[in-house]
One Martini backbone bead per residue (centre of mass of N, CA, C, O) as a GRO file, in nm:
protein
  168
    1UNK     BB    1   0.100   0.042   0.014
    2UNK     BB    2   0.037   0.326  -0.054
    3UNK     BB    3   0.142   0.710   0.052
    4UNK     BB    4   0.130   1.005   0.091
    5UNK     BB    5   0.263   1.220   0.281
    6UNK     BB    6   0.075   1.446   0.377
    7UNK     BB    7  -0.134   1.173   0.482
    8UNK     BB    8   0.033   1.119   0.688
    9UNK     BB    9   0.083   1.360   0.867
   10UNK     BB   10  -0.222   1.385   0.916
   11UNK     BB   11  -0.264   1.089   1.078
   12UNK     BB   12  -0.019   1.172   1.290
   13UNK     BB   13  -0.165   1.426   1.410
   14UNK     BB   14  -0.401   1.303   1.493
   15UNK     BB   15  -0.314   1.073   1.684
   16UNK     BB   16  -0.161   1.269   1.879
   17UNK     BB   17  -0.376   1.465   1.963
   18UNK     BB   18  -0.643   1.296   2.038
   19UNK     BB   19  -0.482   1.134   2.257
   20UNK     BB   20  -0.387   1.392   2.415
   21UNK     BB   21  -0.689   1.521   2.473
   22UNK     BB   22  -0.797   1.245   2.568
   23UNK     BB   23  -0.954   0.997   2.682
   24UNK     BB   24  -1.011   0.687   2.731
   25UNK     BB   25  -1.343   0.668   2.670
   26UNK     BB   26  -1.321   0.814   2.450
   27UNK     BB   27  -1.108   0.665   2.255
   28UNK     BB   28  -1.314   0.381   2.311
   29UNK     BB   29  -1.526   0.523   2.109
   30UNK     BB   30  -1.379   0.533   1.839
   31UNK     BB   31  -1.338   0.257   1.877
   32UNK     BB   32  -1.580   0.150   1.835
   33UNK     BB   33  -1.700   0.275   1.591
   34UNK     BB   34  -1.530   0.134   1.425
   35UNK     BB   35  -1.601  -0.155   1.503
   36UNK     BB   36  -1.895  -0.139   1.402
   37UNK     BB   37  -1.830  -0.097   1.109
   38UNK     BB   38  -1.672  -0.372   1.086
   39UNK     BB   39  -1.884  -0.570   1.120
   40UNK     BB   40  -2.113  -0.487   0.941
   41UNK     BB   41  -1.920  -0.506   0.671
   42UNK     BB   42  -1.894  -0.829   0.747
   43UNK     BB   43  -2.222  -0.887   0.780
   44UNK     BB   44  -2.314  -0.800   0.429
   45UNK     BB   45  -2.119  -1.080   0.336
   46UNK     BB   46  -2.175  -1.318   0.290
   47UNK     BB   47  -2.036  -1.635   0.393
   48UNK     BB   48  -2.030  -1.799   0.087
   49UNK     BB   49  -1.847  -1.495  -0.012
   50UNK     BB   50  -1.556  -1.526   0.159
   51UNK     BB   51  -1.367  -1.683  -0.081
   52UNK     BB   52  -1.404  -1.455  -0.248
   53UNK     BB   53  -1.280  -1.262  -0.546
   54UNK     BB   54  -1.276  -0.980  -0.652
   55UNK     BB   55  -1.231  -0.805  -0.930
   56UNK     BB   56  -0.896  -0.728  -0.903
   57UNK     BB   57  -0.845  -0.883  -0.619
   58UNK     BB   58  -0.646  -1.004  -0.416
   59UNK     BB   59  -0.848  -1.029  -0.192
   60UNK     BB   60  -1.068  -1.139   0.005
   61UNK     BB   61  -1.324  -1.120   0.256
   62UNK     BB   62  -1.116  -1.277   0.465
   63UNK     BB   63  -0.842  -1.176   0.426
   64UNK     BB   64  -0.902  -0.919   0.525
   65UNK     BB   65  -1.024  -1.009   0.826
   66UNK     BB   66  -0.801  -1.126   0.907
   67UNK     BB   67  -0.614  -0.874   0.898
   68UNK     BB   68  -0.745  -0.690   1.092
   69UNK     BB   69  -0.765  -0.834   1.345
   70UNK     BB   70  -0.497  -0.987   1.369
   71UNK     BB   71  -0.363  -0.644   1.392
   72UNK     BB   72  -0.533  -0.573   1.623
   73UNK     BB   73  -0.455  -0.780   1.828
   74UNK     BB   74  -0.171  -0.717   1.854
   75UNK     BB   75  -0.199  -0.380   1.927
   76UNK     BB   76  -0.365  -0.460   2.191
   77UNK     BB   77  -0.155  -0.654   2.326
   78UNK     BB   78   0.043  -0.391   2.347
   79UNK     BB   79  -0.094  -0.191   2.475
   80UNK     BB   80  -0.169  -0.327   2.758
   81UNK     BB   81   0.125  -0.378   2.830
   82UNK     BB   82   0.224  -0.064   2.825
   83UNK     BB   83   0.009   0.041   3.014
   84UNK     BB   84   0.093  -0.100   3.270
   85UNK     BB   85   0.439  -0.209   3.215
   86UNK     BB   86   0.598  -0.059   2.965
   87UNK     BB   87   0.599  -0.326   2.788
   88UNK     BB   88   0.656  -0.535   2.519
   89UNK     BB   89   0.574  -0.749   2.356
   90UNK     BB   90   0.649  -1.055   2.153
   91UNK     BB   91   0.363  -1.053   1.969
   92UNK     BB   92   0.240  -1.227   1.723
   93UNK     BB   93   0.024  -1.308   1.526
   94UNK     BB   94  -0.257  -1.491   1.525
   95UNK     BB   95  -0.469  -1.745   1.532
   96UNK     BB   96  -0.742  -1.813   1.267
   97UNK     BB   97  -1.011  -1.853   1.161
   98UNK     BB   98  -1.214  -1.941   0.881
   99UNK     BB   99  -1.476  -1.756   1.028
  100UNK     BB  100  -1.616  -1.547   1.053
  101UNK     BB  101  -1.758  -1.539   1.362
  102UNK     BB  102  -1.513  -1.585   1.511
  103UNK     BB  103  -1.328  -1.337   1.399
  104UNK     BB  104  -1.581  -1.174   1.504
  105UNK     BB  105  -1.509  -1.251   1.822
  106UNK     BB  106  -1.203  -1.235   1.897
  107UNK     BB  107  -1.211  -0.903   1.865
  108UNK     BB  108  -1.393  -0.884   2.108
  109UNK     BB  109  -1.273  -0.984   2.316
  110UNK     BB  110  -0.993  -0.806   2.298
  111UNK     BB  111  -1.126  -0.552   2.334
  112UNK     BB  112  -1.254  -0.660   2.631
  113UNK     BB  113  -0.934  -0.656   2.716
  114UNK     BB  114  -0.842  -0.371   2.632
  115UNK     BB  115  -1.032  -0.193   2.790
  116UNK     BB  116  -0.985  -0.316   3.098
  117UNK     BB  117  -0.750  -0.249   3.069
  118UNK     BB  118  -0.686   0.107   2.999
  119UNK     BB  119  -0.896   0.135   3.269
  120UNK     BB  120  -0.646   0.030   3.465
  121UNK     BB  121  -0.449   0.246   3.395
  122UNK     BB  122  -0.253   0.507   3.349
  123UNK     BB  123  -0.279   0.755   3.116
  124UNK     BB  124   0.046   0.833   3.149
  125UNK     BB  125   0.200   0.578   3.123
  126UNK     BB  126   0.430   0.489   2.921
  127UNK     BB  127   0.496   0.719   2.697
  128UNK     BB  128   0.765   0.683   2.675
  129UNK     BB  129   0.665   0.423   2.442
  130UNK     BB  130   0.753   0.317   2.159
  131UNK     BB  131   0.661   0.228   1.829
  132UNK     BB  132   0.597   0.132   1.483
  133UNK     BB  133   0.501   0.218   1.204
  134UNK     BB  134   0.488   0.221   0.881
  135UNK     BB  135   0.326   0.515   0.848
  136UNK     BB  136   0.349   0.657   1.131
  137UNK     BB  137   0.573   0.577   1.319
  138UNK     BB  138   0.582   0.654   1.630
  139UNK     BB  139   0.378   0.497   1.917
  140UNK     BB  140   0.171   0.512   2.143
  141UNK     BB  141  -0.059   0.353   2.310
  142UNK     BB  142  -0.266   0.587   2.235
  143UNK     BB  143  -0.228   0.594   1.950
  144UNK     BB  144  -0.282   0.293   1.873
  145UNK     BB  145  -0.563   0.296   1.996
  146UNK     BB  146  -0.675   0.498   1.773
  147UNK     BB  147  -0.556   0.354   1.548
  148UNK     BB  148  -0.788   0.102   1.537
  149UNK     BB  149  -1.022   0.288   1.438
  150UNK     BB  150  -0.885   0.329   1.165
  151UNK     BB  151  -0.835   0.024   1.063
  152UNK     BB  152  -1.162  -0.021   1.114
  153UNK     BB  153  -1.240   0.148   0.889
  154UNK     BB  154  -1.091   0.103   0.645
  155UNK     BB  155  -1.165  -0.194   0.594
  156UNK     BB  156  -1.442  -0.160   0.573
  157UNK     BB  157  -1.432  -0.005   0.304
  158UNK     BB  158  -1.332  -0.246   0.182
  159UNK     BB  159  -1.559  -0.448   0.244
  160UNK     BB  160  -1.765  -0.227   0.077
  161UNK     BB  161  -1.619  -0.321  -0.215
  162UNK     BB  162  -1.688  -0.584  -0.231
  163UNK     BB  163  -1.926  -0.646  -0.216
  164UNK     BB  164  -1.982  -0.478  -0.464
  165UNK     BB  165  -1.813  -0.622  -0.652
  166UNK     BB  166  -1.978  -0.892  -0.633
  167UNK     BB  167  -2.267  -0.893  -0.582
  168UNK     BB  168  -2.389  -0.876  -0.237
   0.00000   0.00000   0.00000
């Protein structure tokens, strides 16, 4: 994926600003509202064409949820630890099953196990632990927190866009 300098630039300045102005409760309604979308956009698209790729299209969207999860629940379960702990676990990406309502269940569950550790941690600790995003540089637990808002709002949209190319 490519992204011009200027849209990177828009995109880390609003993660940096927002993630810094918001509460936490904050914070977890605008990733709930993305993840609200990225569910709904995931349960549009009939369970039988989950595995069909759209014309011209890489990916089917199986693999688009398998990818949007999977990177949520990493960066997941990296927030939370380094929110409580301040260090980073070495966690790669998990195993998911190929069924869509499995893939977000385990979604859900991440969610709801990320939301009470960063509601259980000091909102301000251990903010100078940063680690590298491949398109927006290093982030903080909290801006990382804003990020999976972001990638699950990307991703409904592009399962919004197989949907329509499948005439599903």
């Amino acid at each position: 994926m490519t992204m011009p300098e200027s849209e990177r630039v828009r995109i880390r300045e609003y993660l940096v600003a927002q993630a810094a102005s918001r509460s936490i409760e904050e914070l977890i309604e605008r990733v709930e509202g993305g993840m609200a979308e990225l569910f709904a956009a995931a349960r549009a698209i009939p369970a039988e064409r989950y595995e069909e790729h759209p014309p011209g299209d890489e990916w089917s969207p199986m693999d688009c949820l398998a990818h949007v999860v999977g990177w949520n629940l990493q960066v997941a379960t990296a927030v939370l630890h380094v929110a409580l702990t301040g260090e980073r676990p070495a966690n790669g990406l998990p195993e998911l099953p190929r069924e869509r309502e499995q893939i977000l269940e385990a979604q859900a569950a991440g969610n709801a196990s990320l939301y009470e550790h960063v509601r259980a941690a000091d909102p301000g600790a251990h903010l100078e632990v940063r680690w590298e995003h491949p398109f927006f540089g290093p982030l903080n637990w909290r801006e990382w927190l804003l990020f999976l808002r972001l990638h699950a709002l990307d991703h409904a949209r592009q399962l919004a866009g197989m949907r329509e190319a499948l005439g599903a």
